[in-house]
RORO-117001 format. One line per field, with one value per residue (C-alpha): x, y negated, z negated; chain. Coordinates in steps of 0.2 Angstrom, whole numbers, always signed. Layout:
% RORO-117001
u	[X:...] .
v	[Y:...] .
w	[Z:...] .
chain	[A:...] .
***
This chain:
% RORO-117001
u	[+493:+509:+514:+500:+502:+521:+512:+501:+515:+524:+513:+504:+520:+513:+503:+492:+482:+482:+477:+488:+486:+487:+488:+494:+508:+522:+540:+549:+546:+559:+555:+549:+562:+565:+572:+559:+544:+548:+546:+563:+562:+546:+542:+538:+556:+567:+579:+587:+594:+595:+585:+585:+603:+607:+626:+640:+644:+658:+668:+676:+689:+692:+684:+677:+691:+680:+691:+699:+712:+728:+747:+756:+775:+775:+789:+792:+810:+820:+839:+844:+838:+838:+826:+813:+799:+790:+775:+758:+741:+733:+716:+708:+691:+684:+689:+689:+707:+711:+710:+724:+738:+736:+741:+750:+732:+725:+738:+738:+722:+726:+740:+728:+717:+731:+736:+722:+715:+734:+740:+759:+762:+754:+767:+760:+751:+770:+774:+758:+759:+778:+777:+766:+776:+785:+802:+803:+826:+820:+824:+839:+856:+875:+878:+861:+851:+835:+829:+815:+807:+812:+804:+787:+784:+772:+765:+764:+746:+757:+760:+745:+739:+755:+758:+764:+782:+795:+780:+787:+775:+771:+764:+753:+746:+742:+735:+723:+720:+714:+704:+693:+687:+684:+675:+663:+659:+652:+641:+636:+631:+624:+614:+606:+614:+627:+622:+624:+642:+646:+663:+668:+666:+680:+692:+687:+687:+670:+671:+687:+691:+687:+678:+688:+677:+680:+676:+661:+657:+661:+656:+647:+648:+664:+665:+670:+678:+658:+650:+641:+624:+624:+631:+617:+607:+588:+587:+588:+571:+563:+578:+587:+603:+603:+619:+622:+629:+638:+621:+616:+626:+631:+648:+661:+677:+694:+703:+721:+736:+732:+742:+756:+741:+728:+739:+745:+732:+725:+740:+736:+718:+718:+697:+699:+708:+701:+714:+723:+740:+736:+725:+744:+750:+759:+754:+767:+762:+744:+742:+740:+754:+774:+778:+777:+774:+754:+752:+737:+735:+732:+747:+756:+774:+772:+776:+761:+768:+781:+797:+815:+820:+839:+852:+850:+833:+819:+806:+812:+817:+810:+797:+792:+791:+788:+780:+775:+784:+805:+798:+784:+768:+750:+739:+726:+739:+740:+725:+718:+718:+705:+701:+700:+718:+730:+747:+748:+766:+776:+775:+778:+781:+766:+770:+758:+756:+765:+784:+794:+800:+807:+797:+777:+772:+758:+754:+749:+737:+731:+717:+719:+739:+748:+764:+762:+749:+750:+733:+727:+712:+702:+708:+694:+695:+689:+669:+671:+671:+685:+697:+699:+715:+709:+725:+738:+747:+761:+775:+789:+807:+812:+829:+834:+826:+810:+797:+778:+762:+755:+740:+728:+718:+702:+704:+705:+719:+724:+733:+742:+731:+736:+730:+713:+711:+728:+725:+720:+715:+724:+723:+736:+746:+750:+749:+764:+763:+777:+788:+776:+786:+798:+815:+820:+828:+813:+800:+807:+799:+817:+821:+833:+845:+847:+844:+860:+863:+874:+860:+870:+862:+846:+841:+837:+850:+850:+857:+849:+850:+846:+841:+833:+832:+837:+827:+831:+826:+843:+843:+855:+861:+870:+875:+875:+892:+893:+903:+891:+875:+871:+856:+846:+827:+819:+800:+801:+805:+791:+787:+782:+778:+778:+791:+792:+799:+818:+816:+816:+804:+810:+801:+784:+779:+766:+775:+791:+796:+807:+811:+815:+814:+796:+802:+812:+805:+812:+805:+797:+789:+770:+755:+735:+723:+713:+696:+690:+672:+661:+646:+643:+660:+652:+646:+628:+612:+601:+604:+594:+595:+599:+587:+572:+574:+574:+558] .
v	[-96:-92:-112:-116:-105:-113:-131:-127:-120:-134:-147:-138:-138:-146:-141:-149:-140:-122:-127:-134:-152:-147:-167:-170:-181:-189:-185:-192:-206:-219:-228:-211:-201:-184:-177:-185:-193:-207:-224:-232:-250:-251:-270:-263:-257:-242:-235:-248:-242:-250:-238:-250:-248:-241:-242:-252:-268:-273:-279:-301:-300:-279:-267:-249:-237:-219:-205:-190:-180:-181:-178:-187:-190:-183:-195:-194:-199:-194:-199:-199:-185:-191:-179:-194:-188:-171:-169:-164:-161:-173:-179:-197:-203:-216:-234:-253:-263:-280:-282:-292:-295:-308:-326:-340:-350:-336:-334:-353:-353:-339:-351:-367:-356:-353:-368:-379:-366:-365:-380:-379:-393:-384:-372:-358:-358:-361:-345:-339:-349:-350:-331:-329:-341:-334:-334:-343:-344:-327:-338:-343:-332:-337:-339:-343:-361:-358:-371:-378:-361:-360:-378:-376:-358:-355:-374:-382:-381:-375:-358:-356:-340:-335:-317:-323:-316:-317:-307:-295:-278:-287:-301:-293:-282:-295:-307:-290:-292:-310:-308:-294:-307:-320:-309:-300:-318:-324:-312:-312:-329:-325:-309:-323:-318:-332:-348:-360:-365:-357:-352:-368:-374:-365:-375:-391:-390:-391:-373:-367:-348:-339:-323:-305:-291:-278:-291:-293:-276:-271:-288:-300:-312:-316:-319:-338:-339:-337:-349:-336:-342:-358:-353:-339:-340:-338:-318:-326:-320:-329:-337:-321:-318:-304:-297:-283:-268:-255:-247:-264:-258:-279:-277:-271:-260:-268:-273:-265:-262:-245:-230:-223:-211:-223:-233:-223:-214:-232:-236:-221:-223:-206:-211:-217:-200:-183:-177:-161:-165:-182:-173:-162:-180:-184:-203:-214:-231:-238:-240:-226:-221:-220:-237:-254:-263:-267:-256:-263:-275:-289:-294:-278:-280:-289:-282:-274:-280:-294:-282:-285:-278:-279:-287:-305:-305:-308:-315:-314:-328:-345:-347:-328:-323:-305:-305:-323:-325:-326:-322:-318:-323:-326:-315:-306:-312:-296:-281:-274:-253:-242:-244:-265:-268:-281:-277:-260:-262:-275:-294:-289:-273:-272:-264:-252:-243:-229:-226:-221:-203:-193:-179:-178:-162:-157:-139:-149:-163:-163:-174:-193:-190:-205:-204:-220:-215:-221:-217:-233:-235:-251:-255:-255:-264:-262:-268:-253:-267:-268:-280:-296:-305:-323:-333:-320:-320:-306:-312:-300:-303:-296:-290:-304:-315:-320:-323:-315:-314:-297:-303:-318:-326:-316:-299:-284:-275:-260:-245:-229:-214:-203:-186:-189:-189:-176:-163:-146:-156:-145:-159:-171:-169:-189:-206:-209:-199:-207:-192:-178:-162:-174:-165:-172:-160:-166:-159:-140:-130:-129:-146:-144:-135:-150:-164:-174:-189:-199:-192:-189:-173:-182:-182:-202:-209:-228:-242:-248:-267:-277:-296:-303:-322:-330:-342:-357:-348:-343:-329:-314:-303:-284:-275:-255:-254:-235:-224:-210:-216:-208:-216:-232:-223:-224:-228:-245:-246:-243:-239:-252:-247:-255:-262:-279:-296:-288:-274:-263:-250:-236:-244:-248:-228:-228:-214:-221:-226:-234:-243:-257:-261:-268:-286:-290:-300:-302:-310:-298:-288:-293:-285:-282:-277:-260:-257:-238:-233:-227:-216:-208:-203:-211:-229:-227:-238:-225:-212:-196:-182:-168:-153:-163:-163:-144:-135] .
w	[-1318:-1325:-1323:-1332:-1345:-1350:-1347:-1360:-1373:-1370:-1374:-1390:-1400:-1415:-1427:-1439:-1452:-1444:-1426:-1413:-1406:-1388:-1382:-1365:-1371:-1362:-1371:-1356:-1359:-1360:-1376:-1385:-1394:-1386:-1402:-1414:-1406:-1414:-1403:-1396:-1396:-1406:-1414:-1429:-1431:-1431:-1418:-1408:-1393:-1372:-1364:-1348:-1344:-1326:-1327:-1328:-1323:-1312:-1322:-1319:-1302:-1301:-1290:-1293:-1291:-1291:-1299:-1293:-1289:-1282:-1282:-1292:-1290:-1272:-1265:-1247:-1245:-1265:-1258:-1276:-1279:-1298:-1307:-1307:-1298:-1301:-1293:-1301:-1295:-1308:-1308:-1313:-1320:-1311:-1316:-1312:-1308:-1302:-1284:-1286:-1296:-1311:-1303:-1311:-1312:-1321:-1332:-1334:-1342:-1356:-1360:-1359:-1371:-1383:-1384:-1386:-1401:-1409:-1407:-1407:-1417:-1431:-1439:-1443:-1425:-1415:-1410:-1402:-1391:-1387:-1387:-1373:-1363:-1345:-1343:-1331:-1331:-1322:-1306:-1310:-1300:-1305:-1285:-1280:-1280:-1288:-1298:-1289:-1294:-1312:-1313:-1301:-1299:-1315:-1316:-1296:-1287:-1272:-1281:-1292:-1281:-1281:-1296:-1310:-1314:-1328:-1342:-1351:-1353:-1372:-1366:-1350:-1364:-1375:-1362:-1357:-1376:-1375:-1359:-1365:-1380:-1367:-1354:-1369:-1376:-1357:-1357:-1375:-1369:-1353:-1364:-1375:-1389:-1390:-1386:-1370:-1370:-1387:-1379:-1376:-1393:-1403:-1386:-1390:-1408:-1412:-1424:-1431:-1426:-1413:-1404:-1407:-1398:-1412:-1427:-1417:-1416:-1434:-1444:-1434:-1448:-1447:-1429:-1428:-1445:-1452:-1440:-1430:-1436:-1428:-1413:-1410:-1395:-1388:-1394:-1412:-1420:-1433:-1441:-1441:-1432:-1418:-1413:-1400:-1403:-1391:-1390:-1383:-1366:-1366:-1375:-1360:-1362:-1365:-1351:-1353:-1342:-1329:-1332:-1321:-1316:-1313:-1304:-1291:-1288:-1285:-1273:-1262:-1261:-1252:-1253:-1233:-1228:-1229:-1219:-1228:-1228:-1236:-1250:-1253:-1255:-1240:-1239:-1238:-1240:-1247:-1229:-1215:-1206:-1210:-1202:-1213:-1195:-1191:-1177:-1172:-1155:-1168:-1179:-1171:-1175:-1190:-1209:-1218:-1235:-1242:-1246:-1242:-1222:-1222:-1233:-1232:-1223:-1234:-1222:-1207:-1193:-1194:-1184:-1182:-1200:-1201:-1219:-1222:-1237:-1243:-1260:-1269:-1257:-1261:-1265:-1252:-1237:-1231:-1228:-1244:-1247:-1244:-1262:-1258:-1267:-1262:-1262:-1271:-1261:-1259:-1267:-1286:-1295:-1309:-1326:-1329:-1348:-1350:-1359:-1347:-1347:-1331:-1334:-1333:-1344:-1334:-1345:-1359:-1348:-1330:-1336:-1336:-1340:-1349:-1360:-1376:-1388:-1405:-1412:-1423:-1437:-1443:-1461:-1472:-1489:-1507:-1500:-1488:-1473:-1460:-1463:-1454:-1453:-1455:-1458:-1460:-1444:-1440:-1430:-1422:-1417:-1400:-1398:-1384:-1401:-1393:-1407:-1402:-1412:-1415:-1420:-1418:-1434:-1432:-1426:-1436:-1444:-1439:-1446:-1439:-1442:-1457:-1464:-1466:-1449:-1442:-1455:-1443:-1429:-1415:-1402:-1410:-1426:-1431:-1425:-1413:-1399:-1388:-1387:-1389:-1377:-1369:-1368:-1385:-1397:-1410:-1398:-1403:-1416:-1424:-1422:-1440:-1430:-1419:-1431:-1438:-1446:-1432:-1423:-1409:-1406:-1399:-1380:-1379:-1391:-1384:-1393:-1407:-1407:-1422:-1420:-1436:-1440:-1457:-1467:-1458:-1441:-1434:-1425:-1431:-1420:-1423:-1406:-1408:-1407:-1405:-1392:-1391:-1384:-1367:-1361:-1361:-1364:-1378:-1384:-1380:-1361:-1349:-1331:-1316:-1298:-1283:-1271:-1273:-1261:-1267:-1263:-1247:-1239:-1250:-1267:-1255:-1258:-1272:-1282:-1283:-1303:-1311:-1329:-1341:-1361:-1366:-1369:-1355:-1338:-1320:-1304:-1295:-1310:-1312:-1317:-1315:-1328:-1326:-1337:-1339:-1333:-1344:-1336:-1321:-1311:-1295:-1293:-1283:-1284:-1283:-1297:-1298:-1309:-1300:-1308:-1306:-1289:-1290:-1287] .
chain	[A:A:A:A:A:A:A:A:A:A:A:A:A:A:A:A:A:A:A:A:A:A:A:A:A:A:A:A:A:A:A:A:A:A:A:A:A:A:A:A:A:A:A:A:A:A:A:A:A:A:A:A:A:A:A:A:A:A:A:A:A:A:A:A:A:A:A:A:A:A:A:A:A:A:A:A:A:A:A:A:A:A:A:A:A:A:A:A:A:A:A:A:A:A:A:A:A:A:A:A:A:A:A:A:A:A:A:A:A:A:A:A:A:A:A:A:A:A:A:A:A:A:A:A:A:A:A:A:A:A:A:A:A:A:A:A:A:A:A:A:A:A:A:A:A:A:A:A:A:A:A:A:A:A:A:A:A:A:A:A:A:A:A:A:A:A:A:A:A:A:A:A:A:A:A:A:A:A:A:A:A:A:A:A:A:A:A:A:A:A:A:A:A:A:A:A:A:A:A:A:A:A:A:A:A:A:A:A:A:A:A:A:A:A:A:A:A:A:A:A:A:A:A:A:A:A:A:A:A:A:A:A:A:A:A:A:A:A:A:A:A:A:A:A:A:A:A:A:A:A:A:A:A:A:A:A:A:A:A:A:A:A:A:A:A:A:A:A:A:A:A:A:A:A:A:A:A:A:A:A:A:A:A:A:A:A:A:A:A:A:A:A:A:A:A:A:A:A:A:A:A:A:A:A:A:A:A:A:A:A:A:A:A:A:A:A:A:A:A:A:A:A:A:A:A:A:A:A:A:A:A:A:A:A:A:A:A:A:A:A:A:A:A:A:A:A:A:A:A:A:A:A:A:A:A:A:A:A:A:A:A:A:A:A:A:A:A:A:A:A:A:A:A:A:A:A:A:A:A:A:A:A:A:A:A:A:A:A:A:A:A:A:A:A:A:A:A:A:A:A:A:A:A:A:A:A:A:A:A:A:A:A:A:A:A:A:A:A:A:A:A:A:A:A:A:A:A:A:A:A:A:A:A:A:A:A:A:A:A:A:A:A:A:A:A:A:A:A:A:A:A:A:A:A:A:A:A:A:A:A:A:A:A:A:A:A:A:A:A:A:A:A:A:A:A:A:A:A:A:A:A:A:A:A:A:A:A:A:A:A:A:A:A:A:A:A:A:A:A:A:A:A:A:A:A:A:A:A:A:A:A:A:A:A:A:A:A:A:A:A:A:A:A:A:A:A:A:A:A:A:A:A:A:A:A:A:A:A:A:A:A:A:A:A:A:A:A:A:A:A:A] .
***
């Protein structure tokens, strides 16, 4: 009687003219506003939304890393003892990464993109692509004999599976960049809200600009320099362009670089393990066990990754290779981790996101932990619409004098977040966030007492470098000159993991860190995109909310 009694509240709740309407009315309904009533999804119009949406996709090449926690920095062999590594229980939300690394044929087709869109030969367009070009003189050694890969390696079908190499951090973010736009406009296409093959047409020149997932987003419109409408697919209504919105669940997350966090908590892939000790982070590879020999029947005795064994042995003796490759090898040659990742050890090291400090402040995060936040905003313009950089590309000069775009024609611009948005937050104060509690004199409340104006008083004093180029494009260069810088970090160097084919077993241990300026290249440094889960912290097929079970 008593649960009839609350059935029957419940569903009198409103009341028209003095007596309630006691209906038995649905409100969990899908397409029926909880909140309101109101219909979701009705013809007649109103609020839009994509009730249908399970969860989401799998995102193009990467697999479903579920989140959790770990140790981080827990290094089983610290010979150097060099105040790099200090461990941390952290914990991971669940995301997607690369099962392998980006290849050369992948990489190819970023640069086929760039080139066939911005032709080169047009001036303003030169150094986009030019910018995103490998360096491939990486190869090249002052006693060694190399040129058949500083001529083949990015280019010859014989290596196109092969990582590429000689990509500076700028450029593997940038290339993340582009693939998000080309990944967002398939299945635009596929959604119906694109047409057939519309992302081909900006390629072969039949529409001038191009698709920018966050011009989409915030001015439709604009989206193929204005063409949009004729490139509108079969979810076009009555001569009226439809577009989806992030409510439409169609739109995907950007693909990005991982962070030091994600990434070796990816490498560990303690998920195959329940074992304590390797909860406490006392795995030492990606694989089980603390031999980089296959220990079982088949393939026993043979190298688990591509690393370096002894000085001058790089693949072992012809005829009985150990690793199968002298340098880098091809992708998926050896057994993935548990988490279905090839060569989280060995191969390439991988730049991952994060500028490099050697200290990770865990009192101010545990969560998600990642040092190189500089908090941007859309620029919005006098019509209170974002502002979209049609023709006006930006261009910066590296200090080795390489030329990069920091924008393409179509995307929007963006500026560091100012007072509107820092004043009395208490989670962050301003937009750079790069050397927030990092040992520097300017993390103390008192910094004036430290502050000088050699600022020689500073923790990471590194050179500063100036390279500018003059009117006719010859590059001006000023070295720092100065006797009293003692270190070589600063906000622009950032971290990459992973042993590599140089490198010997001691680098193959996921937590293992090390360094280099932003712009600069080597190789055996590559990289693999991540993409952050939104949702559920689990990946099932069969969702259910837990209290309605509950009886």
């Amino acid at each position: 009687m008593k649960k009839h009694f609350i059935k029957v509240v419940l569903s009198c709740a409103i009341i028209v003219g003095g007596f309630s309407s006691c209906k038995n009315s649905s409100s969990s309904s899908k397409n029926v506003s909880r909140a309101t009533g109101w219909k979701i999804n009705a013809k007649e119009g109103g609020f839009q939304y994509n009730s249908d949406f399970k969860e989401q996709e799998t995102p193009p090449g990467t697999v479903f890393i579920e989140g959790g926690t770990f140790t981080k920095g827990k290094v089983q062999d610290d010979i150097m003892h060099d105040w790099n590594n200090t461990a941390t229980q952290q914990h991971v939300q669940s995301f997607y990464m690369d099962e392998t690394e980006v290849t050369n044929v992948m990489y190819l087709e970023y640069l086929d993109y760039l080139k066939a869109v911005y032709p080169p030969e047009n001036p303003n367009y030169k150094n986009i692509y030019t910018g995103a070009l490998p360096d491939t003189l990486v190869w090249r050694n002052r006693l060694g004999f190399n040129e058949t890969m500083t001529n083949n390696y990015l280019r010859h079908p014989a290596y196109a599976e092969y990582p590429v190499v000689g990509v500076n951090w700028i450029q593997a973010t940038q290339y993340a960049e582009w693939r998000t736009d080309r990944v967002n406009e398939a299945m635009l296409e596929r959604e119906g809200y694109l047409a057939e093959d519309a992302k081909y047409k900006a390629m072969n020149g039949e529409i001038e600009g191009t698709f920018s997932t966050e011009a989409y987003l915030n001015n439709p419109e604009s989206v193929y320099n204005g063409q949009i409408d004729s490139l509108q697919g079969k979810n076009k209504k009555d001569s009226i362009s439809v577009f989806a919105k992030r409510t439409s669940g169609v739109i995907m997350p950007e693909y990005r670089l991982p962070t030091e966090t994600e990434w070796e908590y990816a490498a560990q892939a303690l998920v195959g393990s329940r074992e304590y000790n390797n909860y406490r982070g006392r795995k030492k590879y990606p694989w089980e066990g603390d031999y980089t020999r296959n220990g079982q029947r088949v393939g026993r005795g043979d190298q688990l990754a591509n690393f370096k064994q002894a000085k001058g042995d790089y693949g072992g003796i012809a005829g009985w290779s150990d690793d199968g490759a002298d340098i880098t090898g091809q992708v998926q040659s050896y057994k993935p981790n548990d988490f279905g990742l090839y060569d989280m050890a060995g191969n390439v090291s991988e730049w991952v996101a994060d500028v490099y400090r050697p200290i990770v402040d865990d009192e101010i995060s545990d969560f998600n932990y990642y040092r190189g936040n500089v908090f941007m905003k859309k620029a919005i313009g006098e019509d209170g619409k974002v502002q979209i950089l049609r023709d006006s590309i930006l261009y910066d000069t590296l200090p080795n004098g390489k030329i990069i775009a920091l924008n393409l024609p179509g995307e929007i611009k963006e500026i560091p977040v100012g007072d509107e948005e820092t004043y009395l937050r208490t989670n962050f104060s301003k937009s750079d966030n790069r050397g927030y509690r990092d040992g520097d004199p300017g993390s103390s409340r008192f910094f004036q007492r430290f502050s000088d104006e050699s600022d020689n008083r500073k923790m990471y004093d590194s050179p500063k470098h100036k390279v500018e180029r003059d009117s006719t494009g010859k590059i001006l260069r000023q070295y720092d000159t100065s006797n009293y810088r003692t270190s070589l970090i600063n906000d622009e160097v950032r971290v990459y993991k992973g042993g590599s084919w140089r490198d010997r077993a001691f680098w193959l241990d996921p937590a293992q860190r090390r360094y280099l300026p932003q712009y600069m290249a080597t190789d055996d440094i590559g990289f693999r995109c991540a993409m952050s889960r939104v949702g559920s912290k689990s990946k099932s097929k069969n969702k259910t909310i837990r209290h309605k079970k509950a009886k």
